[in-house]
C-alpha positions in Angstrom: 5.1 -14.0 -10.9 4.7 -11.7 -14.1 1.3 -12.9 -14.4 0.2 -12.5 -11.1 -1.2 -9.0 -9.8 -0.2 -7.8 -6.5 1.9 -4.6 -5.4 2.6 -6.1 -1.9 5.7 -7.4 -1.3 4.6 -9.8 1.1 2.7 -11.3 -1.7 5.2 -11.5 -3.9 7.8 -12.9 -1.4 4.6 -15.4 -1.1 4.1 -16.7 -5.0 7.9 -17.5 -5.2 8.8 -18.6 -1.3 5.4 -20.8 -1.1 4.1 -19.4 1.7 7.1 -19.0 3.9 9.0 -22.6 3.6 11.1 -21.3 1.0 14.3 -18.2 1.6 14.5 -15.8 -0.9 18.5 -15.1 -1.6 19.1 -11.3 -0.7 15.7 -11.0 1.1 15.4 -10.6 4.9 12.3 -11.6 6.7 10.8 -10.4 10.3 7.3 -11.3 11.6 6.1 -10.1 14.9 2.6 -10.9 15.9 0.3 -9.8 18.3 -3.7 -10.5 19.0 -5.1 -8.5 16.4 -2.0 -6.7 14.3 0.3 -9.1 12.6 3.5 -7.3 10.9 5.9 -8.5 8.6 9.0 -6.9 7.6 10.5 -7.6 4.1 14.2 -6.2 3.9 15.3 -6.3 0.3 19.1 -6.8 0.8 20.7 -7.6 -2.6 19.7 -7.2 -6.5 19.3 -10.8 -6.8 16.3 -10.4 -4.0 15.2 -7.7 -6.1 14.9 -9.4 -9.2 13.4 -12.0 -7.7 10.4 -10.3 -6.3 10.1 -7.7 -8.9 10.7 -5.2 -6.1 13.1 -2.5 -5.6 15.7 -3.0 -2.5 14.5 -1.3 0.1 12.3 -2.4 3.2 8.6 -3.1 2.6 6.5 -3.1 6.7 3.3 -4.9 6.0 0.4 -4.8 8.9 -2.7 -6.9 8.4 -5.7 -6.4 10.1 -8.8 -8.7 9.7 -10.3 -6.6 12.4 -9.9 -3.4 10.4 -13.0 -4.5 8.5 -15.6 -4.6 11.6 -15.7 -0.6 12.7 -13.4 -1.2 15.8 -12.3 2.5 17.2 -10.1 0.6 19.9 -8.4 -1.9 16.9 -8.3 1.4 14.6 -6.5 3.4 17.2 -4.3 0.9 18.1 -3.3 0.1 13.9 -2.3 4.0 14.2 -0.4 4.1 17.0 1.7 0.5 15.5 1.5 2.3 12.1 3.5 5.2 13.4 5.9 3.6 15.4 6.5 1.8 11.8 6.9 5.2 10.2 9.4 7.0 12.5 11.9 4.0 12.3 12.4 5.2 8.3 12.3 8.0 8.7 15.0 10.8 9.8 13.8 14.2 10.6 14.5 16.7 13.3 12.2 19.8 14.6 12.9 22.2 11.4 12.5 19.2 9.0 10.0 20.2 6.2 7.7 17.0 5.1 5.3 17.2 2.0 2.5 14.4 1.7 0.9 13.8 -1.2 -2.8 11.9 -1.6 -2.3 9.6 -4.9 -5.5 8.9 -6.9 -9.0 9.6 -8.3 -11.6 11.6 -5.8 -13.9 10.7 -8.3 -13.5 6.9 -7.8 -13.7 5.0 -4.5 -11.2 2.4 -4.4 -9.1 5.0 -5.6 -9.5 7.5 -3.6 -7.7 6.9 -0.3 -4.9 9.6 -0.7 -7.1 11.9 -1.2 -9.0 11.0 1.9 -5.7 10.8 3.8 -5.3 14.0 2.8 -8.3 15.8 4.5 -7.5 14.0 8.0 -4.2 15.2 8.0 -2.9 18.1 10.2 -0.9 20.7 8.1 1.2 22.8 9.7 3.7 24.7 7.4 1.8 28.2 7.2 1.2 28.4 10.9 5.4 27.7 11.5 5.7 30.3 8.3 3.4 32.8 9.3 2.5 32.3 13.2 5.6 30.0 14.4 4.6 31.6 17.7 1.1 30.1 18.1 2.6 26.8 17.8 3.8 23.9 20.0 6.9 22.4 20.3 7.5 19.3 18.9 4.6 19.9 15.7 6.8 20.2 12.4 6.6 21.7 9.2 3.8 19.4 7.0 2.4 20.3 3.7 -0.1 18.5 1.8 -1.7 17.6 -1.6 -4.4 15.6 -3.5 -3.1 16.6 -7.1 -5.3 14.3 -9.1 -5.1 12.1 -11.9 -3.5 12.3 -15.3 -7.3 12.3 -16.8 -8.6 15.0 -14.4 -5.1 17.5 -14.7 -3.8 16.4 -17.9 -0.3 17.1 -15.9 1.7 14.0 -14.7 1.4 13.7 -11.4 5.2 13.0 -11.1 5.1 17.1 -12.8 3.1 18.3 -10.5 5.3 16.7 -7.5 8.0 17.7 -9.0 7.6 21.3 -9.2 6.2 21.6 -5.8 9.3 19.7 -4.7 11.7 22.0 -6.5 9.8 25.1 -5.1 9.3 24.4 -1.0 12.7 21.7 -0.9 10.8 19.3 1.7 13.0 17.1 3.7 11.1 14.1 2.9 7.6 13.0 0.6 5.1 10.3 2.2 3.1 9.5 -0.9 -0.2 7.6 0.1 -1.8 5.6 -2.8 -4.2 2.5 -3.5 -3.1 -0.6 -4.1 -4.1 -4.0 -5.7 -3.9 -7.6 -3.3 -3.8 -11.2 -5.1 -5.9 -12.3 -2.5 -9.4 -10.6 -1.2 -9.4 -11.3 2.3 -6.1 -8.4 2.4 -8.0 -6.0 0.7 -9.0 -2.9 3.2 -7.1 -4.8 6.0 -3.9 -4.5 5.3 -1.1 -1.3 5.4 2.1 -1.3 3.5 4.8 1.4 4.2 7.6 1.1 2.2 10.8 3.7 1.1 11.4 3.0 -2.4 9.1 5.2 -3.7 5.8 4.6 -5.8 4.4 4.3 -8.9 0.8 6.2 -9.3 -2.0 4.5 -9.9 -0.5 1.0 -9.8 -3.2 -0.3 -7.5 -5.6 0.0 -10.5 -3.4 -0.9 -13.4 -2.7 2.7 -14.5 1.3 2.9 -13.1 2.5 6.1 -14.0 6.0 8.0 -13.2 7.6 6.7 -10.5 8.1 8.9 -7.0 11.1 7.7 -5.7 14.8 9.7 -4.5 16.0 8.8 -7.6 13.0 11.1 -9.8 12.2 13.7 -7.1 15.9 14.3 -5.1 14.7 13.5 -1.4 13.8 10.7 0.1 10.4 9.4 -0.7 8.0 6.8 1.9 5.4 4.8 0.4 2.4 4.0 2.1 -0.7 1.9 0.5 -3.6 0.0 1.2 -5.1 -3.0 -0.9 -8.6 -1.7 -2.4 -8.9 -4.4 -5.1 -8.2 -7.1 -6.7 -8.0 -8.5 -10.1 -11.0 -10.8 -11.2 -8.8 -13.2 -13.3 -6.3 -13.6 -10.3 -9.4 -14.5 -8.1 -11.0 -16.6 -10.4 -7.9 -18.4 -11.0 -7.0 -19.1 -7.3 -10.2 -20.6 -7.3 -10.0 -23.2 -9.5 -6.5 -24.2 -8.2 -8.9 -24.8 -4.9 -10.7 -26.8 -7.4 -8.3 -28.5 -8.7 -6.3 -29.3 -5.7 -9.4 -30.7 -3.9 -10.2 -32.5 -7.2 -6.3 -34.3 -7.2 -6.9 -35.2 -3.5 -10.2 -37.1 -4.4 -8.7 -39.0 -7.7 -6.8 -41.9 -8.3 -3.1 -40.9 -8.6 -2.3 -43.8 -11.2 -5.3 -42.0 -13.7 -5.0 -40.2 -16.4 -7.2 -37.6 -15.3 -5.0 -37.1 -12.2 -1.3 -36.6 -14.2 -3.4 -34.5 -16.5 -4.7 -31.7 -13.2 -1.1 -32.0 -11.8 0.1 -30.8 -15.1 -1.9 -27.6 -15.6 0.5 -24.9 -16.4 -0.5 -21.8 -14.4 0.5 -19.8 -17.0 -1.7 -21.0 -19.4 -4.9 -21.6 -16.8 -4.2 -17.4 -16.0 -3.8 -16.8 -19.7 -7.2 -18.6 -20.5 -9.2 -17.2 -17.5 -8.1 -13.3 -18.8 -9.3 -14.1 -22.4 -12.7 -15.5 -21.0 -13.0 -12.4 -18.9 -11.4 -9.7 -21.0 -14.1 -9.6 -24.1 -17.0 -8.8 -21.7 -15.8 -7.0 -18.5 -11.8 -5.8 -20.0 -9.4 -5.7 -17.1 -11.6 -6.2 -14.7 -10.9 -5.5 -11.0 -13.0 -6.6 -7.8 -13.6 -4.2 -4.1 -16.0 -5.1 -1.2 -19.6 -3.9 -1.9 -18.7 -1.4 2.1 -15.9 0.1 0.3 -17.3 3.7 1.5 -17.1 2.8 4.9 -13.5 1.3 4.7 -11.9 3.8 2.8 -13.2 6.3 5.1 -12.1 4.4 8.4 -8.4 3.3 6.4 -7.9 6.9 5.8 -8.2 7.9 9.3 -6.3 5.3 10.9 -3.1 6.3 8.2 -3.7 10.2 8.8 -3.8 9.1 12.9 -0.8 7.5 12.4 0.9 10.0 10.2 0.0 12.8 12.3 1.7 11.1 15.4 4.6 10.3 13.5 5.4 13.8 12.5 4.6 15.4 15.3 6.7 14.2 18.0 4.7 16.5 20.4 1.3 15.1 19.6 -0.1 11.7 20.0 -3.6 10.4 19.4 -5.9 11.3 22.2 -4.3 15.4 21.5 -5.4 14.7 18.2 -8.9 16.3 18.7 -7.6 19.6 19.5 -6.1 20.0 16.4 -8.1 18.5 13.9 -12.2 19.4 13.2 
């Protein structure tokens, strides 16, 4: 796996489980499917799980969404209302519970900039309860919000900046919303994963920094990401193994030839496709040529959701009378 790109742990539960015929020791797996949502539930038990997948333990909720790709208001509204039924069962708050959210990434860039986008959509509450508390309704909490940037915008870690905010207003709970990178294109833009073992920024385009997690910041910290890209030498190399595999079904298993494609070390066939690549294009990484369109649609649909999830007293048709 430590070649292979991907910051979903349904993916990596995937490169070493084969798909799903094989258990991962330590690892708990739930899939509940529907029509158009499908949503896996990876529960990393034990360290040996852990190591395993290169994950924390912790649970991981995937969603996918092929349909989240074709500008469906009913499909978007009905990935909120499953992403924040997702949300509230991590999450342990009560009405005076103060929540920060923080938009990870580049504003600057678009398949880095879905916090951000998050971000504007959300509704933000915590200087109407501080100033007004009497002009609001019951069951809308206390949320703050941020977009603090990148390290080459600020020249201030992000984990700094989140930090000292932290340290200053003593939320109850961070929801850090960041892009991600997939191993395999058709998840990119259509699939959600919450997760509360933290984040690392900027991991979704190979620039991890500090990690938010309970461990760096003190409370406890929800990860939610999307797939915006994917690596070009990962693609390119599940291509050939297409290749190849259609080219081992075709020859003569008593050939040379054929002993010879069975044998290909991955390894080495990844290895070779990055130094082919990596002279011309560096570490190059691949999103849909729509990616405006999605991002703005995926940062809707997680603000929709978030919004209903931390205000108990709101759901998503009341959502309009709050939010321009």
């Amino acid at each position: 796996m430590k070649n292979i790109r991907t910051d979903l742990a349904i993916e990596a539960r995937e490169i070493f489980g084969k798909g799903e015929q094989r258990d991962i020791p330590g690892v708990r797996v739930d899939v509940e499917r529907a029509e158009d949502i499908t949503i896996t539930r990876v529960n990393v038990e034990e360290e040996v799980g852990a190591r395993i997948m290169g994950k924390a333990k912790g649970n991981y909720i995937t969603l996918e969404v092929p349909g989240l790709r074709d500008n469906n208001k009913d499909l978007q509204e009905d990935v909120s209302v499953a992403l924040s039924k997702e949300i509230v069962k991590l999450i342990r708050l009560n009405n005076k519970s103060v929540i920060l959210v923080v938009g990870l990434g580049n504003w600057n860039i678009t398949p880095d900039a879905l916090g951000p986008r998050v971000v504007e959509h959300l509704l933000v509450t915590r200087h109407i309860k501080e100033y007004i508390p009497d002009q609001i309704e019951e069951g809308v909490r206390s949320v703050c919000a941020i977009a603090p940037g990148v390290l080459g915008i600020t020249g201030i870690e992000t984990s700094e900046i989140i930090r000292g905010i932290v340290d200053r207003i003593k939320p109850d709970l961070v929801i850090a919303i960041d892009a991600l990178a997939s191993r395999k294109l058709e998840r990119v833009n259509t699939t959600i994963q919450i997760a509360d073992t933290g984040i690392n920024p900027g991991s979704g385009v190979g620039n991890n920094r500090k990690q938010l997690s309970k461990e760096t910041l003190g409370v406890p910290v929800i990860a939610i990401g999307v797939p915006t890209v994917v690596d070009a030498a990962t693609m390119a190399n599940d291509t050939i193994d297409l290749v190849l595999d259609t080219m081992i079904n075709e020859t003569n298993k008593d050939s040379e030839f054929y002993k010879m494609l069975r044998d290909m070390n991955r390894d080495d066939k990844y290895k070779l496709i990055q130094e082919v690549l990596s002279p011309d294009f560096g570490n190059l990484m691949v999103t849909p040529k729509e990616v405006d369109r999605l991002i703005e649609d995926l940062s809707v649909v997680i603000a929709d959701g978030l919004n209903v999830a931390l205000h108990p007293g709101i759901d998503t048709k009341d959502l309009g009378r709050y939010i321009n």
